[in-house]
C-alpha positions as a printed Julia matrix, in Angstrom:
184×3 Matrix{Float64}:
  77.77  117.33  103.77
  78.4   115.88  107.45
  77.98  112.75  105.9
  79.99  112.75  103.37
  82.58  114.07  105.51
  82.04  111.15  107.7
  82.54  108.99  105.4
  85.78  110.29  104.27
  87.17  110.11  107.62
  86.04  106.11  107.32
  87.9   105.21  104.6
  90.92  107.48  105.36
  90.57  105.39  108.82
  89.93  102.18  107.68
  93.22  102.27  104.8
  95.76  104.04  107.66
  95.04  101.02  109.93
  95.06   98.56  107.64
  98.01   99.8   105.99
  99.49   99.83  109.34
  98.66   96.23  110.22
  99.93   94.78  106.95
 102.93   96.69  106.62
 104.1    94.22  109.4
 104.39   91.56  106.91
 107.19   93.1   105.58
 109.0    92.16  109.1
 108.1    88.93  108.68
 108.99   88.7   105.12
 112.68   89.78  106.29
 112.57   86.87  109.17
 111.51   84.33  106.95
 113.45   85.29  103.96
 116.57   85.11  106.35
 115.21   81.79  107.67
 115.02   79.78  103.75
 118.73   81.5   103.35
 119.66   79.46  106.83
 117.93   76.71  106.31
 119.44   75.88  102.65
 122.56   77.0   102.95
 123.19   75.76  106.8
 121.71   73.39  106.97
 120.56   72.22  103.29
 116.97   71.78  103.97
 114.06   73.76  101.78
 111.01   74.02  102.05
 108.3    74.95   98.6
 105.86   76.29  101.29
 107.95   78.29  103.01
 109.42   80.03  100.47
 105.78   80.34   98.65
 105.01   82.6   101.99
 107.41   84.92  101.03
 105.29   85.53   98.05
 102.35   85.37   99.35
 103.18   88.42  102.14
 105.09   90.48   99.4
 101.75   90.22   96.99
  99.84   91.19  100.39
 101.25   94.18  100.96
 101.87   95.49   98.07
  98.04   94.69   96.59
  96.16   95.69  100.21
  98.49   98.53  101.21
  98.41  100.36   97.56
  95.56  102.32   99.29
  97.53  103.64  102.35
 100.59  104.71  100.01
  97.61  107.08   98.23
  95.95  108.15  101.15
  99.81  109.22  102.24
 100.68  110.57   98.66
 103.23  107.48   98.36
 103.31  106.68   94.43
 105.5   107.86   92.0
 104.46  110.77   89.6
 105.38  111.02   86.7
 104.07  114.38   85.65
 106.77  117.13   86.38
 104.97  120.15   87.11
 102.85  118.6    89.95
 105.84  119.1    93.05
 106.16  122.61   92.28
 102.51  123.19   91.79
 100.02  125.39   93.62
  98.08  123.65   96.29
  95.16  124.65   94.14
  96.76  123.2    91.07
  97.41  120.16   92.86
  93.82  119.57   94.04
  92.72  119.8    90.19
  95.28  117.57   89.81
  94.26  114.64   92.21
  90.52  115.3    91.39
  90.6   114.83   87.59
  93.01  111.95   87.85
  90.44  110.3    90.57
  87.57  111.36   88.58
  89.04  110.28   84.9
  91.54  107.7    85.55
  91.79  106.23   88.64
  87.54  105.42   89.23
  87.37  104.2    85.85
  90.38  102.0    86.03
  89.44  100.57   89.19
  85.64   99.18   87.72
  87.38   97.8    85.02
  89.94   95.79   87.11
  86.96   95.11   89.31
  85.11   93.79   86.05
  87.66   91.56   84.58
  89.25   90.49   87.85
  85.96   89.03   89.1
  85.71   85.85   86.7
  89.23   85.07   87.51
  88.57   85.42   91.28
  85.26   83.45   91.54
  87.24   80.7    88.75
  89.68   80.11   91.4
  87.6    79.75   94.15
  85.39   77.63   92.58
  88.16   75.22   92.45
  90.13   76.24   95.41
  93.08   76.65   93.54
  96.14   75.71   95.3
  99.8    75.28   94.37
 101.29   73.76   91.57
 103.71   72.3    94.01
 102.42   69.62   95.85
 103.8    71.04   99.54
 103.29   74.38   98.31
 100.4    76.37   99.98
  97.06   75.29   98.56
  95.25   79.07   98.68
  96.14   80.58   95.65
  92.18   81.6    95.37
  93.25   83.94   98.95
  95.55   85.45   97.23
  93.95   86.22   94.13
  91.03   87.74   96.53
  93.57   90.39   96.81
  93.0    91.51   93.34
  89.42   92.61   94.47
  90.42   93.93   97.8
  93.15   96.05   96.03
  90.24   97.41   93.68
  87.81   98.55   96.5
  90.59   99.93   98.62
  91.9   102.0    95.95
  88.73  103.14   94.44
  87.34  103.91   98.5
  90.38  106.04   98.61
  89.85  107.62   94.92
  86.97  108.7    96.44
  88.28  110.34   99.39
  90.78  111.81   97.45
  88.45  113.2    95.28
  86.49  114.74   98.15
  89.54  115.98   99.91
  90.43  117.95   96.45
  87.03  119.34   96.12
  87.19  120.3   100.12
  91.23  122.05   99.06
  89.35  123.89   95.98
  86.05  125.21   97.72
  87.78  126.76  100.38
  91.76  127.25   99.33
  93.19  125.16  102.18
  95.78  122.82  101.03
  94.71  119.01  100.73
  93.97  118.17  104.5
  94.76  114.4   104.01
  97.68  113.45  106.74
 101.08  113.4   105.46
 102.71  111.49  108.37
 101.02  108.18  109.88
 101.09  109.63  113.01
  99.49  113.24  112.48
  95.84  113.41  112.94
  93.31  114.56  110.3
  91.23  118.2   110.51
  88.07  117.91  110.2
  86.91  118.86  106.25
């Protein structure tokens, strides 16, 4: 079980600092985005590449940081009874939806993402604009980055909510960035 444990703490680990580190691009996103306002408007000068960035960072951090928002029970639910639920109902909760949906959904996207990934790179795929910025196979890499991060952290959620049901503490996983994790 130490393991397994340890291996929980990994990918909790590895997601909260690389959620961390790419949750920056949102700063930048916000400089640049202000800078292609500027620069048309001011000065009347655009720029395809720069304003392809902007897309590129959004896409970024919303594919590679998907992971971090579960590990910090970020998305939306849409099931009503789960905020007023028992800790113990909530661990069922996030272990059959990890277990049933989100595992299985994750192989899948891995499956039919792959062709598409490997397609592009084959053929370095750039830009449809000629000054626009000739990785589009980088960015489609996120698609399977998203995948492994997610389905990592399905399986640390899954452990977590096994750990909450065994022995009746509430879901151990940290809440705030900051707060450190018990040991399972």
């Amino acid at each position: 079980m130490s393991a397994l444990n340890e291996l929980v703490k990994g990918i909790d680990w590895l997601n909260e600092r690389i959620g961390r580190t790419v949750s920056w691009l949102l700063v930048a996103m916000i400089v640049v985005q202000f800078a292609v306002v500027i620069m048309r408007y001011v000065f009347g000068v655009s720029s395809i590449f720069v304003q392809e960035s902007i897309v590129y960072m959004h896409g970024t951090v919303f594919m590679v940081c998907a992971a971090y928002t579960l590990l910090h029970d970020g998305h939306v639910r849409v099931d009503v009874f789960y905020r007023e639920a028992s800790p113990r109902t909530k661990a069922w909760v996030n272990l059959l939806g990890s277990l049933v949906f989100l595992l299985p959904v994750c192989a899948v996207f891995w499956w039919r993402s792959w062709p598409f990934v490997a397609q592009s790179w084959a053929v370095h795929e750039g830009s449809r604009e000629t000054s626009g910025i000739q990785a589009v196979y980088l960015l489609k890499t996120e698609l399977l980055i998203f995948t492994v991060l997610m389905a990592l952290q399905g399986i640390s959620l899954a452990v977590h909510s096994l750990h909450a049901l065994k022995s009746g503490v509430p879901d151990p996983r940290p809440t705030d960035p900051g707060e450190e994790q018990p040991t399972l």
